[in-house]
Backbone as JSON Lines, residues from 0, in Angstrom:
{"i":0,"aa":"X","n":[0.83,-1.2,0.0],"ca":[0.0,0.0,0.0],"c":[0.86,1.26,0.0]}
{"i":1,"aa":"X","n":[2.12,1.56,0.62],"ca":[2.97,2.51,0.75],"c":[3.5,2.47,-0.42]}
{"i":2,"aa":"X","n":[4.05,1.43,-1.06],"ca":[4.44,1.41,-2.16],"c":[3.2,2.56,-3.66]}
{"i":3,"aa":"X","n":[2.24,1.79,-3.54],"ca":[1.36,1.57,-4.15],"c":[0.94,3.2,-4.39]}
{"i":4,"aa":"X","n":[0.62,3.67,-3.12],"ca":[0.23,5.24,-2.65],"c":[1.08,6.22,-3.23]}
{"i":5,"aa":"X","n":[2.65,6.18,-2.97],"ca":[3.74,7.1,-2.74],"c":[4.65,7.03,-3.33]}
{"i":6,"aa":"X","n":[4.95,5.31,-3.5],"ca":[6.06,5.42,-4.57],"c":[7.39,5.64,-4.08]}
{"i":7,"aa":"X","n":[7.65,5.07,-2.6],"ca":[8.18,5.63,-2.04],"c":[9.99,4.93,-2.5]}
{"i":8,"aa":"X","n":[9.65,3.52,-2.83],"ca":[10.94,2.41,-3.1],"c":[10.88,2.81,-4.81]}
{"i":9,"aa":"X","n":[12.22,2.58,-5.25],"ca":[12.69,2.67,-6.56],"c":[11.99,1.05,-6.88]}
{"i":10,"aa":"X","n":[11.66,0.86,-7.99],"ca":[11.29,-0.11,-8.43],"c":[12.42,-1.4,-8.17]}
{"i":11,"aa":"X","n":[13.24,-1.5,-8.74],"ca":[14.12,-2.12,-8.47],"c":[14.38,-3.21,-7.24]}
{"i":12,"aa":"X","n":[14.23,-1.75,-6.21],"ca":[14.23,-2.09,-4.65],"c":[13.23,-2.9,-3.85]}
{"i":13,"aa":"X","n":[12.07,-2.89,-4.9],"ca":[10.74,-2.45,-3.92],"c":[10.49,-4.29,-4.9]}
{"i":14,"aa":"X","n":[10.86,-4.72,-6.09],"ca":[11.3,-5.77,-6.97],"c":[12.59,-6.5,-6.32]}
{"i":15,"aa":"X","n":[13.27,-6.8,-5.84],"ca":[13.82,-7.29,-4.93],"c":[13.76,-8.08,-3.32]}
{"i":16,"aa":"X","n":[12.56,-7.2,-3.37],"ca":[12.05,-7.42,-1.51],"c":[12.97,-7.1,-0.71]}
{"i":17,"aa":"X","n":[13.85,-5.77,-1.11],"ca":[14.39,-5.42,0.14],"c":[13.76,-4.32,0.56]}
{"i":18,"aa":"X","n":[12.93,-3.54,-0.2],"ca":[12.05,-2.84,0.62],"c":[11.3,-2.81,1.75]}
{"i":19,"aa":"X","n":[10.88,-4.09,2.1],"ca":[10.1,-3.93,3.3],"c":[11.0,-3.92,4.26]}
{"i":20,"aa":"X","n":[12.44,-5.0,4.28],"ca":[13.42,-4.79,5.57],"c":[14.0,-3.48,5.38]}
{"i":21,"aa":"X","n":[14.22,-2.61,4.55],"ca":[14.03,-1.05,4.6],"c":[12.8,-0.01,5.58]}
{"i":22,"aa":"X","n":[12.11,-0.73,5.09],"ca":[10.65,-0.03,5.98],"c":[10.94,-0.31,7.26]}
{"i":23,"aa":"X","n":[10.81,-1.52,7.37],"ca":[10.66,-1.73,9.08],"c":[11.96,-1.1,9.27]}
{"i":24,"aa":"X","n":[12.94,-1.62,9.37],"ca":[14.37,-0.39,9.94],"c":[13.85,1.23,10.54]}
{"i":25,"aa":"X","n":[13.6,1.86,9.11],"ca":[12.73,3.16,9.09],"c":[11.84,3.07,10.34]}
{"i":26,"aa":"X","n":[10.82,2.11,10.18],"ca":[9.51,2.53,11.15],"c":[10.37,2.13,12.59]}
{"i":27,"aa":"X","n":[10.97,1.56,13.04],"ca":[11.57,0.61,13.91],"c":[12.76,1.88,14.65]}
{"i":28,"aa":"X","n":[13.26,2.93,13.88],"ca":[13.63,3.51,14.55],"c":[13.38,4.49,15.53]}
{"i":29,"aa":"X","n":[12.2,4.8,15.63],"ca":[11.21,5.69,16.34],"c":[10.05,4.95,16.86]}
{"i":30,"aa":"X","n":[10.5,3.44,16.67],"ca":[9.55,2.74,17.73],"c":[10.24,2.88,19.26]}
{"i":31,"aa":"X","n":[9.04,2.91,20.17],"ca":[8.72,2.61,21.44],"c":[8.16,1.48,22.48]}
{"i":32,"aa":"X","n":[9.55,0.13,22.67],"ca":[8.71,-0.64,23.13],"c":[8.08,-1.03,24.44]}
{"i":33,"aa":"X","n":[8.29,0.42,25.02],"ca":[6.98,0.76,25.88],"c":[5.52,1.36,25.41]}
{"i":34,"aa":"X","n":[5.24,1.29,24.39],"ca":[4.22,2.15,23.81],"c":[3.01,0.97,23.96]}
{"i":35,"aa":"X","n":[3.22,0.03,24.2],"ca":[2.57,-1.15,24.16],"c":[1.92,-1.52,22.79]}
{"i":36,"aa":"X","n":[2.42,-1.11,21.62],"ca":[2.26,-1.22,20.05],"c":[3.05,-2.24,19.71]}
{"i":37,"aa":"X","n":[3.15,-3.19,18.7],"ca":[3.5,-3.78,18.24],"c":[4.51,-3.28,16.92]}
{"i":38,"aa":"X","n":[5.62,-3.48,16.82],"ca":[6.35,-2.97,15.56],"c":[5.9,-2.83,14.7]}
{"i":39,"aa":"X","n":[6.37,-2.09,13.44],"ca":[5.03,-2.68,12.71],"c":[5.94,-3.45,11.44]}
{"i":40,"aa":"X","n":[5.48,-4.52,10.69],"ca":[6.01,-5.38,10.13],"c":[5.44,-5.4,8.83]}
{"i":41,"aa":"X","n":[6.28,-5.37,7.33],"ca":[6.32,-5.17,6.3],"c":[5.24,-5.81,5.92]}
{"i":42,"aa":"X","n":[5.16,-7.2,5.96],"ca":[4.6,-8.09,5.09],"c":[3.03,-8.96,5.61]}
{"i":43,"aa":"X","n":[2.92,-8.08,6.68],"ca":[1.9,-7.86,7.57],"c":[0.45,-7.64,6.99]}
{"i":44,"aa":"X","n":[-0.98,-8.05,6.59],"ca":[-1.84,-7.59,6.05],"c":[-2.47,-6.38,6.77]}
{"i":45,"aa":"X","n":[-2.32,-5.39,5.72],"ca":[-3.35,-3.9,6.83],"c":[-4.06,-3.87,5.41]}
{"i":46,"aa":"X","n":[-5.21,-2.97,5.99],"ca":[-6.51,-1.83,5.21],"c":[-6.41,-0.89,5.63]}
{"i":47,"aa":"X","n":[-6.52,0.19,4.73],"ca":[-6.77,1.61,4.16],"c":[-8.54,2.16,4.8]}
{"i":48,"aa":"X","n":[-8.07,3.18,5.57],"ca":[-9.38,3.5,6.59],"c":[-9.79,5.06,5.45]}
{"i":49,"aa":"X","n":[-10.59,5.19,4.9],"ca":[-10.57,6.63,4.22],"c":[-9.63,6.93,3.5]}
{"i":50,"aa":"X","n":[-8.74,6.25,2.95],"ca":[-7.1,6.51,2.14],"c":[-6.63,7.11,3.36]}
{"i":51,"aa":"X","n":[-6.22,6.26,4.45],"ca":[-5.31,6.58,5.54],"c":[-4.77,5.26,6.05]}
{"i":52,"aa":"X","n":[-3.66,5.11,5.54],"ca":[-2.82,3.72,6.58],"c":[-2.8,4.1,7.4]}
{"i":53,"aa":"X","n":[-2.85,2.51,8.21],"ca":[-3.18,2.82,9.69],"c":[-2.73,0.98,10.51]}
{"i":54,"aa":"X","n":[-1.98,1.32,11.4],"ca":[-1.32,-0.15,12.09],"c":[-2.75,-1.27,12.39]}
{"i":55,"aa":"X","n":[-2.97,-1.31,12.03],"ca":[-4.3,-2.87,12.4],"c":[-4.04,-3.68,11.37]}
{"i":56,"aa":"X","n":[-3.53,-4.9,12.13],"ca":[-3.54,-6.01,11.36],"c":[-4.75,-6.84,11.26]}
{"i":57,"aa":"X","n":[-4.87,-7.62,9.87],"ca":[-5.92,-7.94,8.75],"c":[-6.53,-8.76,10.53]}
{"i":58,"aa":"X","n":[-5.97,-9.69,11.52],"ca":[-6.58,-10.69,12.45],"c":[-7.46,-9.8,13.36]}
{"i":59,"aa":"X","n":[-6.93,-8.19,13.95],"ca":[-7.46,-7.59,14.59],"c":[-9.19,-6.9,14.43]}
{"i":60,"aa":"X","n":[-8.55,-6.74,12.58],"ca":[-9.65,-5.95,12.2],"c":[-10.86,-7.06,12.12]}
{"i":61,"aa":"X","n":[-10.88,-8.2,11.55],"ca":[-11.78,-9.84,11.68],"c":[-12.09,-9.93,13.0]}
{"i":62,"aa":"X","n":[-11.47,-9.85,14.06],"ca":[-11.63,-10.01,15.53],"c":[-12.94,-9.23,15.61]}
{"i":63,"aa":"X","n":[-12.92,-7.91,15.56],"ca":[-13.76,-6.71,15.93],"c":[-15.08,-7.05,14.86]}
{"i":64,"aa":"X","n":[-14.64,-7.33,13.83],"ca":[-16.2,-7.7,12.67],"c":[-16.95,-8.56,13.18]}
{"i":65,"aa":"X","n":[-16.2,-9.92,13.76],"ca":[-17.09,-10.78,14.59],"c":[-17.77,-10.41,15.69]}
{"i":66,"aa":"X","n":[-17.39,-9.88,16.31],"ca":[-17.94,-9.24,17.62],"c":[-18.17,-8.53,17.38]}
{"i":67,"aa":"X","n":[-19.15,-7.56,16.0],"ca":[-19.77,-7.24,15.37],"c":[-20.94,-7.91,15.21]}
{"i":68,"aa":"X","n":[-20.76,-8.57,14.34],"ca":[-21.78,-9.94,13.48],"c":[-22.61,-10.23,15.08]}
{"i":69,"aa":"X","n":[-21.9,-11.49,15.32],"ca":[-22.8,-11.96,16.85],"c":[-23.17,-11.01,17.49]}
{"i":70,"aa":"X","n":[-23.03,-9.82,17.92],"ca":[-23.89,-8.81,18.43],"c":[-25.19,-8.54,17.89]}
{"i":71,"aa":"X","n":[-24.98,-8.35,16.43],"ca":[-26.02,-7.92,15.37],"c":[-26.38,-8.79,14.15]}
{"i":72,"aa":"X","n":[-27.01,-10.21,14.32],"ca":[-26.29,-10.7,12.55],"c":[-27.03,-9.96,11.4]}
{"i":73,"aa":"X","n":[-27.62,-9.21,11.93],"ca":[-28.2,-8.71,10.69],"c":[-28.3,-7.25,10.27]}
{"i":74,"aa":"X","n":[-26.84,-7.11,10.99],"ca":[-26.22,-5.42,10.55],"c":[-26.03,-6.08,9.23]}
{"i":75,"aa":"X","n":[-25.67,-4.1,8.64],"ca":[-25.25,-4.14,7.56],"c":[-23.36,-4.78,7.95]}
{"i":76,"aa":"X","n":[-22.97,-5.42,6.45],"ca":[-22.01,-6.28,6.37],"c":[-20.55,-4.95,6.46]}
{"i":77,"aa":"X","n":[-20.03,-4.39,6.78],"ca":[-18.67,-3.43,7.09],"c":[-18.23,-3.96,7.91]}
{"i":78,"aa":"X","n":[-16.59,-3.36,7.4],"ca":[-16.05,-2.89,8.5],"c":[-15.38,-1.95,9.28]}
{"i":79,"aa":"X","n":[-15.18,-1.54,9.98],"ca":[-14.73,-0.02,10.53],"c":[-15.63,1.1,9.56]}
{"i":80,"aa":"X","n":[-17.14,0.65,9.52],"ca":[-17.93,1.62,9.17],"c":[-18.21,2.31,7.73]}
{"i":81,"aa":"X","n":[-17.05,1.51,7.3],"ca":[-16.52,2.2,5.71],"c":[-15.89,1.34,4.63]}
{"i":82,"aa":"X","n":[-15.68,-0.04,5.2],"ca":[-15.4,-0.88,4.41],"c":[-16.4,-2.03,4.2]}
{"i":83,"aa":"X","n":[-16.74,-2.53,2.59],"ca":[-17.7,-3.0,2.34],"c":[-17.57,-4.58,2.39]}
{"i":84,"aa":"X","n":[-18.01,-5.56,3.19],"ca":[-17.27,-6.98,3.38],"c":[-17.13,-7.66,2.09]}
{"i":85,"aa":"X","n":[-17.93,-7.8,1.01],"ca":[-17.66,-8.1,-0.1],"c":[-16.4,-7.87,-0.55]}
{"i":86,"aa":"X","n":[-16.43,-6.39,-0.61],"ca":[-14.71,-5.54,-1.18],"c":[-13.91,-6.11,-0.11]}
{"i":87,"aa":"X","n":[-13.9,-6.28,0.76],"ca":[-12.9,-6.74,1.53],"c":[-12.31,-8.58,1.98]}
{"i":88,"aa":"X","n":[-13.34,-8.94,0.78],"ca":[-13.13,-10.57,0.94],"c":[-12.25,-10.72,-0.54]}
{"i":89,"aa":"X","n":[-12.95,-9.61,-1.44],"ca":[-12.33,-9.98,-3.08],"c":[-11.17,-9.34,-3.02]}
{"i":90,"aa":"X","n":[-10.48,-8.59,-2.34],"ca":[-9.35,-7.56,-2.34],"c":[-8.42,-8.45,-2.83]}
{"i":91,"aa":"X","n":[-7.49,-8.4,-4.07],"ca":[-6.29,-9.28,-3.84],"c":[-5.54,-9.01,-2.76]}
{"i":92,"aa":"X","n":[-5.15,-7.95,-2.3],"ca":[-4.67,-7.86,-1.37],"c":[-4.51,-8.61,0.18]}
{"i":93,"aa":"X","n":[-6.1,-9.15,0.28],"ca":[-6.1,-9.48,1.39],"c":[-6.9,-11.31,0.99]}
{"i":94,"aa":"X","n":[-7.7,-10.94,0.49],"ca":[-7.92,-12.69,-0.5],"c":[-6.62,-13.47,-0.95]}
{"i":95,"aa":"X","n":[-6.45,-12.35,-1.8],"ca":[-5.1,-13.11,-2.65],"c":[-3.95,-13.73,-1.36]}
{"i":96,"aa":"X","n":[-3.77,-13.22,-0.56],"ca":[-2.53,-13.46,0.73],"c":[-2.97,-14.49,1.47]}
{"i":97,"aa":"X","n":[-4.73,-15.06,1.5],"ca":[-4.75,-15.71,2.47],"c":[-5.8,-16.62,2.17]}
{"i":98,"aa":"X","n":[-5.0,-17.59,1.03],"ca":[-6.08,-18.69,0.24],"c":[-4.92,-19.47,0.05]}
{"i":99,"aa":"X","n":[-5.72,-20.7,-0.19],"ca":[-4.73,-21.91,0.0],"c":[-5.38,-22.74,-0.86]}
{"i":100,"aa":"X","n":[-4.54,-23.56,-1.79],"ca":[-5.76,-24.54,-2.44],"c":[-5.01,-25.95,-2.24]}
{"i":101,"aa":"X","n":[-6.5,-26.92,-2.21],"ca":[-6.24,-28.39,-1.55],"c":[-6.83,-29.07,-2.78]}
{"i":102,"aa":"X","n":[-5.35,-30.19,-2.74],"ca":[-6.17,-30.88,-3.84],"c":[-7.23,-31.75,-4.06]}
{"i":103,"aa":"X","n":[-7.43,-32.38,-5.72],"ca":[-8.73,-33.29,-5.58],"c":[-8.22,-34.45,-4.64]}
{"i":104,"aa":"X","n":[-9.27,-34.92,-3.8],"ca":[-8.66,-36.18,-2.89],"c":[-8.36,-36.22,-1.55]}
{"i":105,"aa":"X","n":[-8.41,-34.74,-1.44],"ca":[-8.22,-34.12,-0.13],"c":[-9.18,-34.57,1.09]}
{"i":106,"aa":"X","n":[-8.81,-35.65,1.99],"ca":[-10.05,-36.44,3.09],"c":[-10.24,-35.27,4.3]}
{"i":107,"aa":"X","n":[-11.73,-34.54,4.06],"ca":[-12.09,-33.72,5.45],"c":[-13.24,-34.88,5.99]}
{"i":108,"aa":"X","n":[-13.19,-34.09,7.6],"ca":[-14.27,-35.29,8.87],"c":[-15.36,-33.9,8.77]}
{"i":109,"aa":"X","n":[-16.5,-35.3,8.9],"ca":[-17.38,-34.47,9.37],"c":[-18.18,-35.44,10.76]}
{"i":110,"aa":"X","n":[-18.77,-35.01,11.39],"ca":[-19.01,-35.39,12.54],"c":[-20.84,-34.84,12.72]}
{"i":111,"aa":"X","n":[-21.81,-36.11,13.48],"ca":[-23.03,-36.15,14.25],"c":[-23.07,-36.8,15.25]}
{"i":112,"aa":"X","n":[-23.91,-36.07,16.42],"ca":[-23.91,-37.0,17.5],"c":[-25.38,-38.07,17.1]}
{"i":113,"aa":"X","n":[-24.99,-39.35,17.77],"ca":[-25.79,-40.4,17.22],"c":[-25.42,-40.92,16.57]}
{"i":114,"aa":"X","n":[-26.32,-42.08,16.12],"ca":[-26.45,-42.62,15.31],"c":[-27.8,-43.43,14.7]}
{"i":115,"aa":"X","n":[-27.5,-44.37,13.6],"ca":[-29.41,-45.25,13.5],"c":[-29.24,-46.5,14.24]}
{"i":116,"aa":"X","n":[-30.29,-46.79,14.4],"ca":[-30.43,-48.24,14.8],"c":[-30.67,-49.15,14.1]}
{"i":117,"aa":"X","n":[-30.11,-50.23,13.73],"ca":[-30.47,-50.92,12.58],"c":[-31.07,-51.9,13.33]}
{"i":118,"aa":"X","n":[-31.03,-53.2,12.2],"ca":[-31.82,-54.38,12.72],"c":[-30.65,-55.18,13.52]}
{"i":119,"aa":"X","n":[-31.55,-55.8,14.67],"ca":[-31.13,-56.8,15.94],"c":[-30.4,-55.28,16.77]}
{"i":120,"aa":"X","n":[-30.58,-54.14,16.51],"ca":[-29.78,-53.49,17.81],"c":[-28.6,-53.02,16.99]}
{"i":121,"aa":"X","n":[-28.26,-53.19,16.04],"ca":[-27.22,-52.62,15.47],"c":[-26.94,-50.81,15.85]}
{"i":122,"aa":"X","n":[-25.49,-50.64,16.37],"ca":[-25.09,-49.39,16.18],"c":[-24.88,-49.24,14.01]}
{"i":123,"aa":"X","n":[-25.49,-48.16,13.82],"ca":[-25.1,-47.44,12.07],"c":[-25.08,-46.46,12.05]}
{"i":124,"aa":"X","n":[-23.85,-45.82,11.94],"ca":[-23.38,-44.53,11.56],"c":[-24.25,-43.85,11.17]}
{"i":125,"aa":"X","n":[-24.49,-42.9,11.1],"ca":[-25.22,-41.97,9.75],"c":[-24.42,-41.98,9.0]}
{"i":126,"aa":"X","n":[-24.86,-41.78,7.36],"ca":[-24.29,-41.47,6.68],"c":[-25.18,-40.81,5.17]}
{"i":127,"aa":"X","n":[-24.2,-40.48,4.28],"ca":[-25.25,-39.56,3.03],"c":[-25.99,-38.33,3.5]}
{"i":128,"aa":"X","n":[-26.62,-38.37,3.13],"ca":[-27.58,-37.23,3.21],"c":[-27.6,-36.98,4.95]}
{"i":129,"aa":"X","n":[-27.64,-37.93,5.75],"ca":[-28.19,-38.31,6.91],"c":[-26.6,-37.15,7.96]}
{"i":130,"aa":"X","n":[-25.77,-36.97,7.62],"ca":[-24.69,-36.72,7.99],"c":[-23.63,-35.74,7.49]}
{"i":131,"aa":"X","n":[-24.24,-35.59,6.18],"ca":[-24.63,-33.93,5.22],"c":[-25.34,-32.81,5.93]}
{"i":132,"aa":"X","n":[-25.19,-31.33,5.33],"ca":[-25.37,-30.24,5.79],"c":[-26.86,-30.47,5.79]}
{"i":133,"aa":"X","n":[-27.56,-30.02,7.45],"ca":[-29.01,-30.09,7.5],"c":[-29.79,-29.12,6.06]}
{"i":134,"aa":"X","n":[-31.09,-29.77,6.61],"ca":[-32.16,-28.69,5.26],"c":[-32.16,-27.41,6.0]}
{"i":135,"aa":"X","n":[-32.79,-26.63,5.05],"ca":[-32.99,-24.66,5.63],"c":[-33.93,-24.53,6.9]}
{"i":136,"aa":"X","n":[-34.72,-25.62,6.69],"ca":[-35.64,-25.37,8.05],"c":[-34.66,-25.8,9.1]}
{"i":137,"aa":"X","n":[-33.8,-26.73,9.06],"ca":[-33.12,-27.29,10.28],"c":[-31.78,-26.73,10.81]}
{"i":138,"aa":"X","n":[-31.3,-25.3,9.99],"ca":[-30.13,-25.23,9.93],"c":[-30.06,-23.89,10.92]}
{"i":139,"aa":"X","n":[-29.28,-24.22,12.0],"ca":[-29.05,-23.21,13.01],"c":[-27.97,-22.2,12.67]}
{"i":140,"aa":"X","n":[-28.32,-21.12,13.32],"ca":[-27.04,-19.8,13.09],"c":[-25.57,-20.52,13.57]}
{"i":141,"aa":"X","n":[-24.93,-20.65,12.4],"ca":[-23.02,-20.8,13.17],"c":[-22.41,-19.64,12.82]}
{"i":142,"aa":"X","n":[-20.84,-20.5,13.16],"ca":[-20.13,-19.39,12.68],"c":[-20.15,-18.5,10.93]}
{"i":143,"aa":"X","n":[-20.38,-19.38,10.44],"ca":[-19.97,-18.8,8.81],"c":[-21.7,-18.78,7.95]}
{"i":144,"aa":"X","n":[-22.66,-18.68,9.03],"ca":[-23.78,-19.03,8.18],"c":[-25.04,-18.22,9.28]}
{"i":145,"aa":"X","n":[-25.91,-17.43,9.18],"ca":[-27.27,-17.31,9.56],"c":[-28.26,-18.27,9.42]}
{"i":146,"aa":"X","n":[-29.5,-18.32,10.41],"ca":[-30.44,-19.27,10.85],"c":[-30.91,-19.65,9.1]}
{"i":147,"aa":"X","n":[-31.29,-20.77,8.7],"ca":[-31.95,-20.75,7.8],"c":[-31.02,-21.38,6.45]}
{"i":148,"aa":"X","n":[-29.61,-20.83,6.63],"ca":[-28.89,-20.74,5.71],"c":[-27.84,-22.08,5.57]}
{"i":149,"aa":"X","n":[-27.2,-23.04,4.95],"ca":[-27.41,-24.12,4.61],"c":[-25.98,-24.09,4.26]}
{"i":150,"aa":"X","n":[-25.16,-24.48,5.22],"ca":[-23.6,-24.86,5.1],"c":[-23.09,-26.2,5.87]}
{"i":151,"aa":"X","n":[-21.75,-26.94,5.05],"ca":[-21.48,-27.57,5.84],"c":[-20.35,-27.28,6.74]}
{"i":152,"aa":"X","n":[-20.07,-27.77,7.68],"ca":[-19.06,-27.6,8.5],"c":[-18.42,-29.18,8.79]}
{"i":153,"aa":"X","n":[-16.91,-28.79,8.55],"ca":[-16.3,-30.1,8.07],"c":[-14.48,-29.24,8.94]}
{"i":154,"aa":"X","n":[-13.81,-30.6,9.0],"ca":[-12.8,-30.23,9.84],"c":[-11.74,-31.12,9.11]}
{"i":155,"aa":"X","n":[-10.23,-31.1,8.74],"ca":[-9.57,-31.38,8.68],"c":[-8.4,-32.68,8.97]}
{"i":156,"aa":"X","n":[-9.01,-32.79,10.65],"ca":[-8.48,-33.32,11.81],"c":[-9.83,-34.62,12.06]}
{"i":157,"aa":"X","n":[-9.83,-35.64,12.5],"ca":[-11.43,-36.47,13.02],"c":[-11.35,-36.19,13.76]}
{"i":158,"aa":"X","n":[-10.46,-35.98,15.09],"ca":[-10.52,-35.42,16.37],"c":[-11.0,-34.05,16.4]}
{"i":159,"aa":"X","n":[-10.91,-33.25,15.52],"ca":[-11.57,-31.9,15.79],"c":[-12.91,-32.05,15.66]}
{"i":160,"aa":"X","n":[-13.28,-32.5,14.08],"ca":[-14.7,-33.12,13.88],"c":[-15.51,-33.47,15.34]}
{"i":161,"aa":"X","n":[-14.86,-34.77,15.92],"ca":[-15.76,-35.09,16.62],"c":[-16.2,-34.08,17.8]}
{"i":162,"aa":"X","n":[-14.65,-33.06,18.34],"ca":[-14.56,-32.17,19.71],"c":[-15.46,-31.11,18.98]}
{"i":163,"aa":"X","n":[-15.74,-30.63,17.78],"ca":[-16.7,-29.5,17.46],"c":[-18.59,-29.8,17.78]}
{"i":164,"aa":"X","n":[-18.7,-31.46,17.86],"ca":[-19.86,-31.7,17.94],"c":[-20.02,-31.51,19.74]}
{"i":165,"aa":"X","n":[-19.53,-31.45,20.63],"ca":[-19.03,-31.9,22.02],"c":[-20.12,-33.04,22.77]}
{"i":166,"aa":"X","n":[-19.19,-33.83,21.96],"ca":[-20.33,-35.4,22.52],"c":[-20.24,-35.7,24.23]}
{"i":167,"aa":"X","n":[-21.1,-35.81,25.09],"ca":[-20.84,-36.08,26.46],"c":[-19.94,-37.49,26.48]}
{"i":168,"aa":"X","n":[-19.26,-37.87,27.38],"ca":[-18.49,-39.21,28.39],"c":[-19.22,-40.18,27.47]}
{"i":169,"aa":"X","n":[-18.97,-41.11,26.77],"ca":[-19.97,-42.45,26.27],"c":[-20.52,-42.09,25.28]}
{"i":170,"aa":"X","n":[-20.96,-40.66,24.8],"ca":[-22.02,-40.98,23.45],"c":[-21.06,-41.13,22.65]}
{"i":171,"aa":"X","n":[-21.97,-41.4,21.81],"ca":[-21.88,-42.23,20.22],"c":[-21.41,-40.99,19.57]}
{"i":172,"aa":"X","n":[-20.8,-40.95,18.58],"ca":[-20.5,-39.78,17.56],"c":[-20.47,-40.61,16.2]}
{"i":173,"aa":"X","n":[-21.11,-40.53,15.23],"ca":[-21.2,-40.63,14.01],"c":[-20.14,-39.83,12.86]}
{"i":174,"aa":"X","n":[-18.93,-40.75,12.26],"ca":[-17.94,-39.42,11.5],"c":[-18.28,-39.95,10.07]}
{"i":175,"aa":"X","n":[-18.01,-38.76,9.43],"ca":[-17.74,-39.37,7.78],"c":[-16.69,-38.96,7.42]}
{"i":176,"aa":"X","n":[-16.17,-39.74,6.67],"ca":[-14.99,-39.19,5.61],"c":[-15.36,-38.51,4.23]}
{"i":177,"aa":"X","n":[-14.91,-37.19,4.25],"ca":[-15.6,-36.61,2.32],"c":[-14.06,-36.31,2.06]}
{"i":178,"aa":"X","n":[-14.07,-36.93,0.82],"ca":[-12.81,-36.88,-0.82],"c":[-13.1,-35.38,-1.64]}
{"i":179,"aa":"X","n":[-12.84,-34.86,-1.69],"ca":[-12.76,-33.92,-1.93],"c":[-12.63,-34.13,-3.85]}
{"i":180,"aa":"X","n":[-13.59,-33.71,-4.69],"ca":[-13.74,-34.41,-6.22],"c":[-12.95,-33.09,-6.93]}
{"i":181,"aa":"X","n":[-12.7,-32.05,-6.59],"ca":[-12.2,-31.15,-7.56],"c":[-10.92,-30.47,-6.4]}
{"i":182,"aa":"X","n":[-10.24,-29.64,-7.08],"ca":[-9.09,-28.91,-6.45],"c":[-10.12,-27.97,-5.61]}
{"i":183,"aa":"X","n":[-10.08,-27.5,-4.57],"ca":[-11.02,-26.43,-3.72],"c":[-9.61,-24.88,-3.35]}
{"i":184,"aa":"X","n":[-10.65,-23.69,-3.45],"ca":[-9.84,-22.96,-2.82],"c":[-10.59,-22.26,-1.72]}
{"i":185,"aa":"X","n":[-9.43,-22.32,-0.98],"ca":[-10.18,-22.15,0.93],"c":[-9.45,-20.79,1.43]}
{"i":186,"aa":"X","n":[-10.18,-20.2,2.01],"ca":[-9.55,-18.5,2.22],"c":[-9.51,-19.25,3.9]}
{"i":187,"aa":"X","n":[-8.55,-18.44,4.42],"ca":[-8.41,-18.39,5.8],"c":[-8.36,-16.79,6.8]}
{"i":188,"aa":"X","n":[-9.39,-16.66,7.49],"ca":[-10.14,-15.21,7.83],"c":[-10.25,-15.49,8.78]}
{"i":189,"aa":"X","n":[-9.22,-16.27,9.74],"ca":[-9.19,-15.64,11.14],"c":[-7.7,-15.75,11.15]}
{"i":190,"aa":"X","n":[-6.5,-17.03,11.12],"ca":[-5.48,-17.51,11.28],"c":[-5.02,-18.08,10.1]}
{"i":191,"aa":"X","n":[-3.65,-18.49,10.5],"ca":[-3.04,-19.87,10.17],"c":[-3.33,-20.93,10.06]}
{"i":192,"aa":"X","n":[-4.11,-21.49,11.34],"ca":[-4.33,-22.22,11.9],"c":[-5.9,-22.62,11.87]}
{"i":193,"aa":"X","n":[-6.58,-21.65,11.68],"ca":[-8.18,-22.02,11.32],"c":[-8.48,-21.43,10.1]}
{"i":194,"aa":"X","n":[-8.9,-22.25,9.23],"ca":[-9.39,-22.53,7.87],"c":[-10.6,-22.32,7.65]}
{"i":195,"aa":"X","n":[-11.71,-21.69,7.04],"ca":[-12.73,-21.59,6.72],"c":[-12.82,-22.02,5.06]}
{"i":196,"aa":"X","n":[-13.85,-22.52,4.77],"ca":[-13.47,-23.14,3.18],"c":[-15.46,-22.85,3.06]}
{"i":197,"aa":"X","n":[-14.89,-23.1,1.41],"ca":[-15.93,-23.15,0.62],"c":[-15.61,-23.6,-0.86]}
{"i":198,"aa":"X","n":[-16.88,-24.54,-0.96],"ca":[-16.61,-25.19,-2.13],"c":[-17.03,-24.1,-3.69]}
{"i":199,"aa":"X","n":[-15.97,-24.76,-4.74],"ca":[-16.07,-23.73,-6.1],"c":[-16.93,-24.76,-6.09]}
């Protein structure tokens, strides 16, 4: 964005990637690490508040939208009042930096508590449809979805799968395995570490 704005690195420089360990140096010399601020770091995702850089990193500003959202789910979609969530999901800037793609074949868990009963007493998994994303009438507000609205939620890990359902001491948990049939690309909008996906 400094680049982008000001023009501030010779091309060359700024084509190299030694620009940003330039920057930070720069910003780093008139840091205070009593200020209780965080340095601020080149390669770091920020947004543009009014055409004004400004130190909030891309996790802080998501932090505050959520605790947004669950307050209100049915505010209008911004953030910091002025940014439009759409524009701010398609941004290369901030899309482009934080998508990952998994290939075809790729095994995610999905997890129900329960299961069917078959004949003579049989424990049977759910499975198919049965263990698939509920219908619109059945589908409760989560994280990535409003009441009504019809997503699945699938985990990486079977142990997460099953700890996201939080089965009591003894119950039954029902898992599936889904193969993943095409290459998927999955944005990640909180961490590293937590993945939010959606299928092309």
């Amino acid at each position: 964005m400094i680049q982008g704005d000001w023009e501030v690195f010779t091309e060359d420089m700024f084509d190299s990637g030694r620009a940003g360990t330039l920057l930070e140096e720069i910003m780093e010399s008139q840091w205070d690490d009593d200020s209780g601020l965080p340095p601020v770091r080149a390669h770091d995702l920020y947004l543009r508040k009014v055409k004004k850089w400004y130190h909030d990193t891309l996790d802080d500003t998501w932090e505050e939208f959520s605790q947004q959202v669950k307050e209100d789910p049915n505010c209008e979609l911004l953030f910091r009042g002025d940014v439009d969530f759409h524009d701010f999901l398609i941004h290369e800037e901030i899309l482009g930096n934080r998508t990952e793609r998994v290939p075809a074949g790729t095994i995610f868990y999905r997890a129900r508590l329960g299961y069917i009963r078959g004949t003579d007493n049989n424990h049977c998994p759910f499975s198919g449809s049965a263990i698939g994303p509920p219908p619109p009438d059945k589908a409760r507000a989560g994280r990535a979805n409003v009441e009504g609205q019809v997503v699945l939620y699938c985990a990486d890990q079977k142990e997460t799968a099953v700890a996201e359902v939080r089965p009591a001491r003894g119950e039954y948990v029902s898992v599936a395995e889904l193969h993943t049939q095409r290459e998927l690309e999955i944005a990640d909008l909180r961490s590293r570490q937590l993945i939010i996906g959606r299928y092309r």
